[in-house]
PQR file of N, CA, C, O and H, with PARSE charges and radii, in Angstrom:
ATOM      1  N   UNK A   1       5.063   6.363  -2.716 -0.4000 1.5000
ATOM      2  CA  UNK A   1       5.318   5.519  -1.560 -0.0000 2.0000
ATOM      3  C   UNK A   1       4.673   6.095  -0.297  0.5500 1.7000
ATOM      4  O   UNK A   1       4.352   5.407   0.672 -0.5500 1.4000
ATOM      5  N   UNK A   2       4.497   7.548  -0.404 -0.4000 1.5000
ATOM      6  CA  UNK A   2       4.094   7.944   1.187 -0.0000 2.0000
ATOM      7  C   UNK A   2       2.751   7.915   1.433  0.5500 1.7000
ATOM      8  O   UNK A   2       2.167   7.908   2.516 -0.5500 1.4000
ATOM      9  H   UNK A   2       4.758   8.107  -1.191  0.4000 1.0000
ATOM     10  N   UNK A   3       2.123   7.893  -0.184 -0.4000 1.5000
ATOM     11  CA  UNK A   3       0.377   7.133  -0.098 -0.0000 2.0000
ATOM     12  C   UNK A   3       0.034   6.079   0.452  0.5500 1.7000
ATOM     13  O   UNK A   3      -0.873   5.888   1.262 -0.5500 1.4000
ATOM     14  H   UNK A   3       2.597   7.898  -1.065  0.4000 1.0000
ATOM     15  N   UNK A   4       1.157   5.004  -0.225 -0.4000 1.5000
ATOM     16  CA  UNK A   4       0.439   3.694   0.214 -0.0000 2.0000
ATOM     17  C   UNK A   4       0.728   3.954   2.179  0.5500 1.7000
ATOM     18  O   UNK A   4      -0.170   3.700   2.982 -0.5500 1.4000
ATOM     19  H   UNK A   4       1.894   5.159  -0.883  0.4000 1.0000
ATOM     20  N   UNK A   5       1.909   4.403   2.548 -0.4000 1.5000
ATOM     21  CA  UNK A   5       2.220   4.268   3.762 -0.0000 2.0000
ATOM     22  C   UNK A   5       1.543   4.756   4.941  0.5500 1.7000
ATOM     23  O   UNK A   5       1.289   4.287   6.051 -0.5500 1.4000
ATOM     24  H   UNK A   5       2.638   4.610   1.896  0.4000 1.0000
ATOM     25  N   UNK A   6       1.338   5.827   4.357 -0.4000 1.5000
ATOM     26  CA  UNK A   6      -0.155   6.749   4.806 -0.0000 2.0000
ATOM     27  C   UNK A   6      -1.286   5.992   5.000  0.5500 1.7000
ATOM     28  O   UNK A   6      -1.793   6.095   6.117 -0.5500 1.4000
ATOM     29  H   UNK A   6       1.544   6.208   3.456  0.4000 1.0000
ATOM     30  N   UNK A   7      -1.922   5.115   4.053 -0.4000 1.5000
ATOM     31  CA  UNK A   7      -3.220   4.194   3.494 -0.0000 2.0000
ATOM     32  C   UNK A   7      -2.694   3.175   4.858  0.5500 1.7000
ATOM     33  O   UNK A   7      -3.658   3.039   5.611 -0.5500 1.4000
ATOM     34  H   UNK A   7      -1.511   5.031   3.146  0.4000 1.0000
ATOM     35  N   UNK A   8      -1.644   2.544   5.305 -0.4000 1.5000
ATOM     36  CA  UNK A   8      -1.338   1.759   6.003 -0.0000 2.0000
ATOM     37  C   UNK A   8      -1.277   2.122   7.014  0.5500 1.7000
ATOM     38  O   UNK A   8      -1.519   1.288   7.887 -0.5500 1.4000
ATOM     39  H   UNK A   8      -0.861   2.655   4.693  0.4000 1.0000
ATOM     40  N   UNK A   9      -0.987   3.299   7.377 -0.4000 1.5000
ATOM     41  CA  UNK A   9      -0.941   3.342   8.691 -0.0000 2.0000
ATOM     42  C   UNK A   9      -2.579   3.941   9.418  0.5500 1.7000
ATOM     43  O   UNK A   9      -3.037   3.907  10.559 -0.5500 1.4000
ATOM     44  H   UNK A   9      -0.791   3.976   6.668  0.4000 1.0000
ATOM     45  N   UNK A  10      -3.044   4.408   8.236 -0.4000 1.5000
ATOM     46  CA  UNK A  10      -5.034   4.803   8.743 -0.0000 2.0000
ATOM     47  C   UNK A  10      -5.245   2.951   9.050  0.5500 1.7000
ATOM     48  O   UNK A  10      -5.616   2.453  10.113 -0.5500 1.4000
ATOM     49  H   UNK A  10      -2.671   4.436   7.309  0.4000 1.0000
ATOM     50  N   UNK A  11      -4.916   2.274   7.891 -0.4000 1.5000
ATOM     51  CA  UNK A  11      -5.500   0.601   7.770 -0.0000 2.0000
ATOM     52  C   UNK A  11      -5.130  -0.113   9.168  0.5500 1.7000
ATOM     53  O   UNK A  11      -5.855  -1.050   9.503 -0.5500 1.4000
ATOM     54  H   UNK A  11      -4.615   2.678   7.027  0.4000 1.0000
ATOM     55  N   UNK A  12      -4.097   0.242   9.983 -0.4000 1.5000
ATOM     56  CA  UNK A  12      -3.680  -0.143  11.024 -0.0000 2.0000
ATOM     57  C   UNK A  12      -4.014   0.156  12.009  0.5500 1.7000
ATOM     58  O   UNK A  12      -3.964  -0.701  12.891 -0.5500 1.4000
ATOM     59  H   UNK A  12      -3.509   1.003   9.711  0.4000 1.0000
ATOM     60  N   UNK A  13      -4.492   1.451  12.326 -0.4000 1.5000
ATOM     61  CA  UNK A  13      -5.036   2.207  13.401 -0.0000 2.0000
ATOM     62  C   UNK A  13      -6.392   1.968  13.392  0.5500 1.7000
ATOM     63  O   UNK A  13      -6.948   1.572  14.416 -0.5500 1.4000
ATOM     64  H   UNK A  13      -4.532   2.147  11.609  0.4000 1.0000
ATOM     65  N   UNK A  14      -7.045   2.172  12.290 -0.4000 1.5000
ATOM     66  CA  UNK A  14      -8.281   1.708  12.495 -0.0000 2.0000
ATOM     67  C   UNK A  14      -9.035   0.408  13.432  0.5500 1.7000
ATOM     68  O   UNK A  14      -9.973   0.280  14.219 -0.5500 1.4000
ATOM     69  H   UNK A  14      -6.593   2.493  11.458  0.4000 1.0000
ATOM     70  N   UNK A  15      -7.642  -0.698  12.594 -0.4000 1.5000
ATOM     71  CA  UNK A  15      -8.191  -1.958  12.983 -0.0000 2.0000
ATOM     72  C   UNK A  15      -7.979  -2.049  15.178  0.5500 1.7000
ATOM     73  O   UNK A  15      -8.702  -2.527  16.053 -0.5500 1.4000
ATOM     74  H   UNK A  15      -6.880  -0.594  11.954  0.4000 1.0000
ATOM     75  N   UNK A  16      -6.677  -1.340  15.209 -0.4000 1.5000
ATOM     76  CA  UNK A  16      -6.228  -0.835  16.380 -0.0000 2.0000
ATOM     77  C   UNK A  16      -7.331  -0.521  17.148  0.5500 1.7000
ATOM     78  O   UNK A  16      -7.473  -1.306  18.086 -0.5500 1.4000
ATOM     79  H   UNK A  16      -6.090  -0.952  14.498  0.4000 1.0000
ATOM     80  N   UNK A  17      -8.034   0.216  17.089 -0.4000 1.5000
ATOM     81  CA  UNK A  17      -8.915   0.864  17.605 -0.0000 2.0000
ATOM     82  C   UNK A  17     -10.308   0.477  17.589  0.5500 1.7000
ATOM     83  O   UNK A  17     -11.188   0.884  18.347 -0.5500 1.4000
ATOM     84  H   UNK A  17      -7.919   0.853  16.327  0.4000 1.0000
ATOM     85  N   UNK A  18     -10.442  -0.593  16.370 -0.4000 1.5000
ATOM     86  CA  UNK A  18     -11.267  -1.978  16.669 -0.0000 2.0000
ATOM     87  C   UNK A  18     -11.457  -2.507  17.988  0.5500 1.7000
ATOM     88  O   UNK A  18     -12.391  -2.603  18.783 -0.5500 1.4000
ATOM     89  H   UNK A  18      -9.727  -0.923  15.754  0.4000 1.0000
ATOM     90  N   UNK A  19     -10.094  -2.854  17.935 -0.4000 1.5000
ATOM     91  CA  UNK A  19      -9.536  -4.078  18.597 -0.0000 2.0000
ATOM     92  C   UNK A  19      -9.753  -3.718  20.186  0.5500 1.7000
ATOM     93  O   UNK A  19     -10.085  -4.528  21.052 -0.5500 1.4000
ATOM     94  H   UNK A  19      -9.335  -2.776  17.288  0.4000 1.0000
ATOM     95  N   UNK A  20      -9.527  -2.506  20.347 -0.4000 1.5000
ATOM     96  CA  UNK A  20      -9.843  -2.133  21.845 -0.0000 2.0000
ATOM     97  C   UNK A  20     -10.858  -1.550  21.949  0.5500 1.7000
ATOM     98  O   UNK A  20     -11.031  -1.050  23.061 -0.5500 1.4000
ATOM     99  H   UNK A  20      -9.258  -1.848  19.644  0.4000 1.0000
ATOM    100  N   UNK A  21     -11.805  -1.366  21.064 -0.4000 1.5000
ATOM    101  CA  UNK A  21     -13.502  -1.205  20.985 -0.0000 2.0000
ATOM    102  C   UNK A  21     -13.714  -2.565  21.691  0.5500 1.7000
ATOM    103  O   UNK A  21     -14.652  -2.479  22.484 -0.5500 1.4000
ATOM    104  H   UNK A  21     -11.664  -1.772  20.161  0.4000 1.0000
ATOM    105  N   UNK A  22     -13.345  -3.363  21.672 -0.4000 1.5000
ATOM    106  CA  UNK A  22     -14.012  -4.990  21.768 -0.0000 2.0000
ATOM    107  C   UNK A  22     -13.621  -6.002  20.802  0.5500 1.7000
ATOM    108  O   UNK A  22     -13.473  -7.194  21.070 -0.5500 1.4000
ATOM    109  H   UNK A  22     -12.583  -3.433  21.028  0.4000 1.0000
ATOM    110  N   UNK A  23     -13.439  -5.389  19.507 -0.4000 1.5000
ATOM    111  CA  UNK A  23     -13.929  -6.239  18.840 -0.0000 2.0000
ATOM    112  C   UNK A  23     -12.631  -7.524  18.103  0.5500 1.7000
ATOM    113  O   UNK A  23     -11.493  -7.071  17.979 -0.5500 1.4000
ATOM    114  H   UNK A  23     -13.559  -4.421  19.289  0.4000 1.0000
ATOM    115  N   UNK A  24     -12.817  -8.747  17.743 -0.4000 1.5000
ATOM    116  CA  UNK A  24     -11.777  -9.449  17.841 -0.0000 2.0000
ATOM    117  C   UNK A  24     -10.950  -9.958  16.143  0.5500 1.7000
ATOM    118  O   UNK A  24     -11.388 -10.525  15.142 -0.5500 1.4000
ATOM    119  H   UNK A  24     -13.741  -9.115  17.844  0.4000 1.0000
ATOM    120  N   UNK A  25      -9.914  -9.530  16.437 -0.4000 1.5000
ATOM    121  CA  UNK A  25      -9.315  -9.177  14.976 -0.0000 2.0000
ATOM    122  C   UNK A  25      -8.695 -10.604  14.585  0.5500 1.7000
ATOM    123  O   UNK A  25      -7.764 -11.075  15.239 -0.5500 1.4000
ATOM    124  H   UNK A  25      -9.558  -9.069  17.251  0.4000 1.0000
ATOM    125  N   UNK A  26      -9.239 -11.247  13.523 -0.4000 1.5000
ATOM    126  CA  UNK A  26      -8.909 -12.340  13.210 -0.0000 2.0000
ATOM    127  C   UNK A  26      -7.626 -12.343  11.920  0.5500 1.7000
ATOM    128  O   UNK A  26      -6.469 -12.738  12.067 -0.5500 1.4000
ATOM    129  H   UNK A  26      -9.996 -10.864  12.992  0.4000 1.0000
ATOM    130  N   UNK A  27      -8.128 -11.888  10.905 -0.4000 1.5000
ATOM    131  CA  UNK A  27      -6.219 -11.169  10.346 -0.0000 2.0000
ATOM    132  C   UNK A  27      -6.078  -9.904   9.809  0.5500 1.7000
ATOM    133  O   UNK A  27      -7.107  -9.481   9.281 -0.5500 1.4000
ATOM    134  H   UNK A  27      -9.068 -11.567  10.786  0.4000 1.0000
ATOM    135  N   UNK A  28      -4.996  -9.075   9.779 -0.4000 1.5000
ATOM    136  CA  UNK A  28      -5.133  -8.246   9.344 -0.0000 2.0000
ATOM    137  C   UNK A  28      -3.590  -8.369   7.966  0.5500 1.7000
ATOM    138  O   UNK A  28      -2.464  -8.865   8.002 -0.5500 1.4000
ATOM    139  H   UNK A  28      -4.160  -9.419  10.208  0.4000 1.0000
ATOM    140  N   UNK A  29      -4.441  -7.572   6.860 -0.4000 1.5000
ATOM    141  CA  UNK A  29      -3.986  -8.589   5.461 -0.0000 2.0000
ATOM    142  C   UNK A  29      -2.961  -6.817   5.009  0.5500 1.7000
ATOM    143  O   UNK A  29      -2.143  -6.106   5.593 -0.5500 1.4000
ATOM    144  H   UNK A  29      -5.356  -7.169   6.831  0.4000 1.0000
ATOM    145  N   UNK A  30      -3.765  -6.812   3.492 -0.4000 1.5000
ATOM    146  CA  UNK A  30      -3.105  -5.838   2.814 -0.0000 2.0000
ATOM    147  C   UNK A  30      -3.623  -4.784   3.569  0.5500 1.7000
ATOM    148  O   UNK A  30      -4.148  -4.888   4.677 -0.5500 1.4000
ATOM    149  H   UNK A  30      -4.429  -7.390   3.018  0.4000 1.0000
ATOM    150  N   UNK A  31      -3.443  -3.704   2.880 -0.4000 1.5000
ATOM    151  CA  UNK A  31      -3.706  -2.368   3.120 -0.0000 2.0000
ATOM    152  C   UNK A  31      -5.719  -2.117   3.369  0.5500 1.7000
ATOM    153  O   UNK A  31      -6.545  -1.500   4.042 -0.5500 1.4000
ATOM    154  H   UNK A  31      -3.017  -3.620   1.979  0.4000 1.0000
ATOM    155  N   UNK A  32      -5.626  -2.782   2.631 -0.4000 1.5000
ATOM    156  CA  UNK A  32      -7.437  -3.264   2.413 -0.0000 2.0000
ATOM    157  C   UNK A  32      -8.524  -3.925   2.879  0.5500 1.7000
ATOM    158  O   UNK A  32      -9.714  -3.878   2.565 -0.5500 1.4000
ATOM    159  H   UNK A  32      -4.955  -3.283   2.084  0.4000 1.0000
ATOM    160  N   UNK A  33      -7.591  -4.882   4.106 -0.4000 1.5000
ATOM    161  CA  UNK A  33      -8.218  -6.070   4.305 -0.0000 2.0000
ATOM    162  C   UNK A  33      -7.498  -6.519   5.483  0.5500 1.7000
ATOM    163  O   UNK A  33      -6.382  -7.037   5.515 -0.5500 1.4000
ATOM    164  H   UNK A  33      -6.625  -4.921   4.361  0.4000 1.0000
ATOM    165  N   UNK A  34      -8.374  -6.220   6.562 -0.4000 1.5000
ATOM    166  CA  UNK A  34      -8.684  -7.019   7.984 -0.0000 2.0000
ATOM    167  C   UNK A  34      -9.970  -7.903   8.146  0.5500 1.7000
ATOM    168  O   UNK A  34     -10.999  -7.300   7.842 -0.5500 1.4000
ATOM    169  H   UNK A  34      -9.281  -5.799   6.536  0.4000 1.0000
ATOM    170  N   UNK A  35     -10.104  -8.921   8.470 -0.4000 1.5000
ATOM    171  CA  UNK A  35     -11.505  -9.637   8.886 -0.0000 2.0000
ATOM    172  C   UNK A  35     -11.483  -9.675  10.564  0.5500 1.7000
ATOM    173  O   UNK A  35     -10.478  -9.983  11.205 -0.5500 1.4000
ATOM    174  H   UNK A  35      -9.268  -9.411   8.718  0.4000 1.0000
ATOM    175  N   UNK A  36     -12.482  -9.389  11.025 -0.4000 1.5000
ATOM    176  CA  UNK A  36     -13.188  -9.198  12.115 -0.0000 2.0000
ATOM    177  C   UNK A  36     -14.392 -10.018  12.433  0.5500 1.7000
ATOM    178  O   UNK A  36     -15.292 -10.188  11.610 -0.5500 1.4000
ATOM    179  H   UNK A  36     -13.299  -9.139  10.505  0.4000 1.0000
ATOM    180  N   UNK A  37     -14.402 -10.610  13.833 -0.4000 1.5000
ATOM    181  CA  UNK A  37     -15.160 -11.540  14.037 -0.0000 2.0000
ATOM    182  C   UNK A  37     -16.539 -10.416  14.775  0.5500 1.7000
ATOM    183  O   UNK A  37     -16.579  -9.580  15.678 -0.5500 1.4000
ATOM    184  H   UNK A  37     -13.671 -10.472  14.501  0.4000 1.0000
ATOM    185  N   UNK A  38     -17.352 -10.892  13.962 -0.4000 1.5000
ATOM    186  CA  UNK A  38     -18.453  -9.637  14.519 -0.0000 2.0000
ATOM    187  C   UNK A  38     -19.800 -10.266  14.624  0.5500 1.7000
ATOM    188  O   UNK A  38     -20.208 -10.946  13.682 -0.5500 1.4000
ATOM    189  H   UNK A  38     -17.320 -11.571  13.228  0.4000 1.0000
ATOM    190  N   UNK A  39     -20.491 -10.103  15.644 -0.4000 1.5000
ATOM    191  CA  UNK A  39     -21.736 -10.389  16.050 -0.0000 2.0000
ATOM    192  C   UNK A  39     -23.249  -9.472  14.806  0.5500 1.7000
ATOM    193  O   UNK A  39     -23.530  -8.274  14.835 -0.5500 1.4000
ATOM    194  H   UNK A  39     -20.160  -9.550  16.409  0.4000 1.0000
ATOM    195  N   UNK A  40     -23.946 -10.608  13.840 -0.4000 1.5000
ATOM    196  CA  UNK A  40     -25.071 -10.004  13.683 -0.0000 2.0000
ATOM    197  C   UNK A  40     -24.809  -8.983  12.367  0.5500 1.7000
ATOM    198  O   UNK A  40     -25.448  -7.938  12.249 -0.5500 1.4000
ATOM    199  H   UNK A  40     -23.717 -11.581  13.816  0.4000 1.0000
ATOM    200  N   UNK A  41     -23.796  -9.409  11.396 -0.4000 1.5000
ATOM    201  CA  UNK A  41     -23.117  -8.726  10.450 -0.0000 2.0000
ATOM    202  C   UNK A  41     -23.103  -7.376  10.336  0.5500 1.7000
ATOM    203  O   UNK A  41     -23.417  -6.763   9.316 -0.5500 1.4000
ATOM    204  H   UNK A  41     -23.277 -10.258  11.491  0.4000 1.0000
ATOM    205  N   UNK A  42     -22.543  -6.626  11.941 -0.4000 1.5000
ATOM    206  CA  UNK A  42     -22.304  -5.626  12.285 -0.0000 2.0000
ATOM    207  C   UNK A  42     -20.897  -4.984  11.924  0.5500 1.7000
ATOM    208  O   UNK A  42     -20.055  -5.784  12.331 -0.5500 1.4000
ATOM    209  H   UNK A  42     -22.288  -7.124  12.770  0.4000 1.0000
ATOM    210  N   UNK A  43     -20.296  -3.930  11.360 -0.4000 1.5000
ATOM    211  CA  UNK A  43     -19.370  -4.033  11.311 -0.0000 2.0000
ATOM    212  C   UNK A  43     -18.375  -2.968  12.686  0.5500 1.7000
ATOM    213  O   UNK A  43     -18.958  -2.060  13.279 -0.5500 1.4000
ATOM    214  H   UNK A  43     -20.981  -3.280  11.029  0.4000 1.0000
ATOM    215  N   UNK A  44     -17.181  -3.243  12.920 -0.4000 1.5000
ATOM    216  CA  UNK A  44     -16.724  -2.190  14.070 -0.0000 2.0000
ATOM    217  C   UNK A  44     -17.047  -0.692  13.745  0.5500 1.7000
ATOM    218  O   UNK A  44     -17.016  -0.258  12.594 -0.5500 1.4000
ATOM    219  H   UNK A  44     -16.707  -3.980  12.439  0.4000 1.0000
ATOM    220  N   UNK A  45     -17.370   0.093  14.880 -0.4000 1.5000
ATOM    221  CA  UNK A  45     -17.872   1.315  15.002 -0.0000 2.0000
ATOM    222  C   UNK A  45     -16.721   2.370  14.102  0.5500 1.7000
ATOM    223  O   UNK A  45     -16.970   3.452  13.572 -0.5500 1.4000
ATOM    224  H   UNK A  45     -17.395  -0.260  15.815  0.4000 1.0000
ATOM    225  N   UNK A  46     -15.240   1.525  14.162 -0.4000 1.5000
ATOM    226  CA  UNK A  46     -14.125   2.395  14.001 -0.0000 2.0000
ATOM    227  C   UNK A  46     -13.967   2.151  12.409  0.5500 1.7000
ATOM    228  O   UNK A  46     -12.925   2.741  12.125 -0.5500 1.4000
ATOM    229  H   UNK A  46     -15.037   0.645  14.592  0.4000 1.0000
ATOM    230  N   UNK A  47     -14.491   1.572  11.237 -0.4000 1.5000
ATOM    231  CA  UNK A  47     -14.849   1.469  10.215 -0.0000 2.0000
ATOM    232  C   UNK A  47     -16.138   1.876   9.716  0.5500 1.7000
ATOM    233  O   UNK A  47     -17.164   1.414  10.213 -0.5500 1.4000
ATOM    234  H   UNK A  47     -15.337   1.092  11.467  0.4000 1.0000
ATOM    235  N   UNK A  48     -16.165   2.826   8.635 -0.4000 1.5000
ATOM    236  CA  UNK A  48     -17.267   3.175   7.936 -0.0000 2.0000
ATOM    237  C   UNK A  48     -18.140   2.715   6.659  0.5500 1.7000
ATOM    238  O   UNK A  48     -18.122   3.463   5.681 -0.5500 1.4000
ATOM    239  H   UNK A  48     -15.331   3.201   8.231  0.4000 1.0000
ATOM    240  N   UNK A  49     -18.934   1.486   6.606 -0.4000 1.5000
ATOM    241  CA  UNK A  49     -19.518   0.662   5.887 -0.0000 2.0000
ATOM    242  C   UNK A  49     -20.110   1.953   4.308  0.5500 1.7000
ATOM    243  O   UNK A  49     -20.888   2.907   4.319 -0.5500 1.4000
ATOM    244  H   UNK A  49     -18.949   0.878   7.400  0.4000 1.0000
ATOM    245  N   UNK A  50     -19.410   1.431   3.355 -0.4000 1.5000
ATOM    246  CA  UNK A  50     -20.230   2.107   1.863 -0.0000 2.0000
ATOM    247  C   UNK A  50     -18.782   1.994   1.103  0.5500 1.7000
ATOM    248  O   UNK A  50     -17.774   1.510   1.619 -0.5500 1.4000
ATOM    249  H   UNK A  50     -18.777   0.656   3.346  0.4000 1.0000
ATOM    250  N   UNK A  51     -18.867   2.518  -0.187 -0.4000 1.5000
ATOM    251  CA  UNK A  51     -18.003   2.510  -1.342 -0.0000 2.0000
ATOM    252  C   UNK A  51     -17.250   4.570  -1.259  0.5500 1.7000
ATOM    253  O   UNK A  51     -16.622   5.125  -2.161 -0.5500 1.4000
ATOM    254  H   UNK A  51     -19.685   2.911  -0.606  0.4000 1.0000
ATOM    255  N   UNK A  52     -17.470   4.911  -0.498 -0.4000 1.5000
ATOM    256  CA  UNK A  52     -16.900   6.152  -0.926 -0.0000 2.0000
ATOM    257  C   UNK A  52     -15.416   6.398  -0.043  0.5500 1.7000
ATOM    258  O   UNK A  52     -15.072   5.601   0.830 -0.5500 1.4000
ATOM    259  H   UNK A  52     -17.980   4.460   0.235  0.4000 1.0000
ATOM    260  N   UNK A  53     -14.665   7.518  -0.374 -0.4000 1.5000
ATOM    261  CA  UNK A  53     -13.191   8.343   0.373 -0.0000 2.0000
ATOM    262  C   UNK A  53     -13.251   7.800   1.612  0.5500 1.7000
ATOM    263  O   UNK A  53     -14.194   8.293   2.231 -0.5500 1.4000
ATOM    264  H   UNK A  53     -14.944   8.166  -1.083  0.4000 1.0000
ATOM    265  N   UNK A  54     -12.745   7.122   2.142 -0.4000 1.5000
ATOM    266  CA  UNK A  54     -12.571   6.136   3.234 -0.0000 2.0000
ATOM    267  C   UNK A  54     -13.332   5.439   4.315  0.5500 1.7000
ATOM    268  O   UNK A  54     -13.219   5.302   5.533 -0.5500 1.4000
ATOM    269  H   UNK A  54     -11.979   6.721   1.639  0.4000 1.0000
ATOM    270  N   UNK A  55     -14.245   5.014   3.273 -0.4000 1.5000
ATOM    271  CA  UNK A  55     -15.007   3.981   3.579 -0.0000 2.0000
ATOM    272  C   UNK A  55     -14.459   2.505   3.207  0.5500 1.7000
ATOM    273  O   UNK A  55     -13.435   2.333   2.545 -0.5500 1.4000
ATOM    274  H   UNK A  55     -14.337   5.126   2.283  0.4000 1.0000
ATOM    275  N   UNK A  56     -15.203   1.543   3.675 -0.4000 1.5000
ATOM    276  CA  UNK A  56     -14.924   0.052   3.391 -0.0000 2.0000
ATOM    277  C   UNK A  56     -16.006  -0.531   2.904  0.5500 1.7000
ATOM    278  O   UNK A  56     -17.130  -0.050   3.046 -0.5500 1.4000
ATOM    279  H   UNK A  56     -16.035   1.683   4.213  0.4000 1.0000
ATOM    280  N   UNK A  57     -15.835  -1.291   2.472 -0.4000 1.5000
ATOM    281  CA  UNK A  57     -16.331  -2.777   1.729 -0.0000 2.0000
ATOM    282  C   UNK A  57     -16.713  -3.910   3.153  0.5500 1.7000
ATOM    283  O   UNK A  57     -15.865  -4.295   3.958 -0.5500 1.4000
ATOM    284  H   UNK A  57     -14.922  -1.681   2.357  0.4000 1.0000
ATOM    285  N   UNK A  58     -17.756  -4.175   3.170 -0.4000 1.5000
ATOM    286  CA  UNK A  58     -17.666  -5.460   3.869 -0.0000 2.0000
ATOM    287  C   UNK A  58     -18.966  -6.336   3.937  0.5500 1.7000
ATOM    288  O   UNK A  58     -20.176  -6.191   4.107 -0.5500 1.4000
ATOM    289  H   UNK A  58     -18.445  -3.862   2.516  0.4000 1.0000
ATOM    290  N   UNK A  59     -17.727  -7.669   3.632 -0.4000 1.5000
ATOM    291  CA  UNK A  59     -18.140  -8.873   3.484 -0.0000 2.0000
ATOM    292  C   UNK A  59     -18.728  -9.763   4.924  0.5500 1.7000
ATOM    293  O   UNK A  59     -18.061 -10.052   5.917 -0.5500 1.4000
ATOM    294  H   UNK A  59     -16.743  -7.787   3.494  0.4000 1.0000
ATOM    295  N   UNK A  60     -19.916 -10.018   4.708 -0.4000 1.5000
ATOM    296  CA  UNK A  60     -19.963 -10.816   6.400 -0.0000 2.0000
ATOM    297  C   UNK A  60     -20.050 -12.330   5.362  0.5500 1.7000
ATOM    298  O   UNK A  60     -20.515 -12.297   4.223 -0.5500 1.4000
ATOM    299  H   UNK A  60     -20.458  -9.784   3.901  0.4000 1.0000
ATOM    300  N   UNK A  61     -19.348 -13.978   6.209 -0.4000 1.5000
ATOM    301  CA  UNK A  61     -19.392 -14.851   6.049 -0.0000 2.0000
ATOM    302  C   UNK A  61     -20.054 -15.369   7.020  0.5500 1.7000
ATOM    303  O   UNK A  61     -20.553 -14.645   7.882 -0.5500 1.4000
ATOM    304  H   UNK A  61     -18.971 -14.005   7.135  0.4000 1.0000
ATOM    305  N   UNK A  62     -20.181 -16.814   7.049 -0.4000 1.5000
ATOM    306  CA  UNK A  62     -20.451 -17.903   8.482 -0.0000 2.0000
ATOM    307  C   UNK A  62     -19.358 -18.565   8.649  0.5500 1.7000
ATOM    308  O   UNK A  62     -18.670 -19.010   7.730 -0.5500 1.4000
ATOM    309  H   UNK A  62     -19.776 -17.402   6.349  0.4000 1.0000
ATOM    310  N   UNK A  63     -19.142 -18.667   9.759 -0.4000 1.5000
ATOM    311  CA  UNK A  63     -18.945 -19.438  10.807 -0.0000 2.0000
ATOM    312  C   UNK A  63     -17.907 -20.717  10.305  0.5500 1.7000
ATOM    313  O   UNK A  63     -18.455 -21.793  10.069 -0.5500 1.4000
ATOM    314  H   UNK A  63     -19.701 -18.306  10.506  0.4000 1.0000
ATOM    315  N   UNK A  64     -16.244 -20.601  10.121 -0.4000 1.5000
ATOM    316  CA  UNK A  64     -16.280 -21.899   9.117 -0.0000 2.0000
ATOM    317  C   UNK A  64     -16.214 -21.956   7.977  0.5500 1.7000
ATOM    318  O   UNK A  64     -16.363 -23.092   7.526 -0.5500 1.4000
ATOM    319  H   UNK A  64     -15.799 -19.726  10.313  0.4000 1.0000
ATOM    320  N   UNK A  65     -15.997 -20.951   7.071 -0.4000 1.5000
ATOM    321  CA  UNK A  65     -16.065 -20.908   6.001 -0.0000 2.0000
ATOM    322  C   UNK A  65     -14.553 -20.439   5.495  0.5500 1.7000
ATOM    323  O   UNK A  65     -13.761 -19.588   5.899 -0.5500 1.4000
ATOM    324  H   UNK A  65     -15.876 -20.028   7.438  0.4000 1.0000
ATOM    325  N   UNK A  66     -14.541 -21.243   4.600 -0.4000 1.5000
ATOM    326  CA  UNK A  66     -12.580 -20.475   4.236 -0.0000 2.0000
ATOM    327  C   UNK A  66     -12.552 -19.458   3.714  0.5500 1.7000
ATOM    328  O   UNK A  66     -13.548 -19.139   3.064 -0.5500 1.4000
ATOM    329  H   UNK A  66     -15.185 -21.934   4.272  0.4000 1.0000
ATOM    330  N   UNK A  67     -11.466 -18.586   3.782 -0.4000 1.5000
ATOM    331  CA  UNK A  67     -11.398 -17.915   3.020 -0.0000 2.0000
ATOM    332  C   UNK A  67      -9.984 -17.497   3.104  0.5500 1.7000
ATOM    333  O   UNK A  67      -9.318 -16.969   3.994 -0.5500 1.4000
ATOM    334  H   UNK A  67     -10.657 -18.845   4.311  0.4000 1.0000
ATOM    335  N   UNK A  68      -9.650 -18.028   1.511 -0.4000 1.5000
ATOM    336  CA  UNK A  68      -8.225 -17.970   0.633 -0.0000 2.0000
ATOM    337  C   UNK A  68      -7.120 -16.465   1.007  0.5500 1.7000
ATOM    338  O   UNK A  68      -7.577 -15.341   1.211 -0.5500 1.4000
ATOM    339  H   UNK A  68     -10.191 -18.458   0.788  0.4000 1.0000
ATOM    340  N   UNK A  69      -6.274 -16.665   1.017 -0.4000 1.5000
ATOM    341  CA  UNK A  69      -5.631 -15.167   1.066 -0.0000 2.0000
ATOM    342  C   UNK A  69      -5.381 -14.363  -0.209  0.5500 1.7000
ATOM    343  O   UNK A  69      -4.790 -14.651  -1.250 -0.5500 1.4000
ATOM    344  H   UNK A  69      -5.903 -17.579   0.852  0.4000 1.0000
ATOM    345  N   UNK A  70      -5.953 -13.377   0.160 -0.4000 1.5000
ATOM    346  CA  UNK A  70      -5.729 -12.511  -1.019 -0.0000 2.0000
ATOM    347  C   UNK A  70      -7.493 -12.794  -1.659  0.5500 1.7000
ATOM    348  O   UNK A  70      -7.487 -12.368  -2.814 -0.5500 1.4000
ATOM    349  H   UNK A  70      -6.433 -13.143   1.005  0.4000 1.0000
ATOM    350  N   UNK A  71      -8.598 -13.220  -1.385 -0.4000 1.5000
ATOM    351  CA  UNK A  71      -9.555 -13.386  -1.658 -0.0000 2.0000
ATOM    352  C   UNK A  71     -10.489 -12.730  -0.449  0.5500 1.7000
ATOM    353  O   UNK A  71     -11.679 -13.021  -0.326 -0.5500 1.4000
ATOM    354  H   UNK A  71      -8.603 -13.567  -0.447  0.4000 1.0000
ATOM    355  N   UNK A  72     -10.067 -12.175   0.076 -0.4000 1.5000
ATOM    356  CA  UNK A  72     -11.052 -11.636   1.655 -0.0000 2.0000
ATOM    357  C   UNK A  72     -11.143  -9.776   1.214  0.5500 1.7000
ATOM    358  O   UNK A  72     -11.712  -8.989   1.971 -0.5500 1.4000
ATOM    359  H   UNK A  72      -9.101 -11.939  -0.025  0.4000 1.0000
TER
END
């Protein structure tokens, strides 16, 4: 339990610290998954783009496009 809580509270701060970078937080989901409205499929400075030890995944969409919960 104190993993995932741990995992949640980096997942929260991060987006936190997005958010007063500029950048504009459209939802913030599981532990895994915030979407961010971002100019030029840039991602926030306060997230680290690749597959490795706390890095992220990210998806850029357009403008308008759904996206299901639990599918982001």
């Amino acid at each position: 339990m104190s993993m995932v809580a741990e995992a949640s509270v980096r997942h929260w701060f991060s987006a936190f610290k997005a958010v007063q970078a500029g950048h504009r937080l459209i939802a913030l989901r599981n532990v895994d998954a915030a979407i961010f409205w971002v100019p030029e499929e840039t991602a926030p400075d306060t997230y680290r783009v690749g597959t490795g030890f706390r890095e992220v995944k990210a998806k850029f969409i357009q403008p308008g496009t759904f996206i299901p919960e639990g599918d982001d």
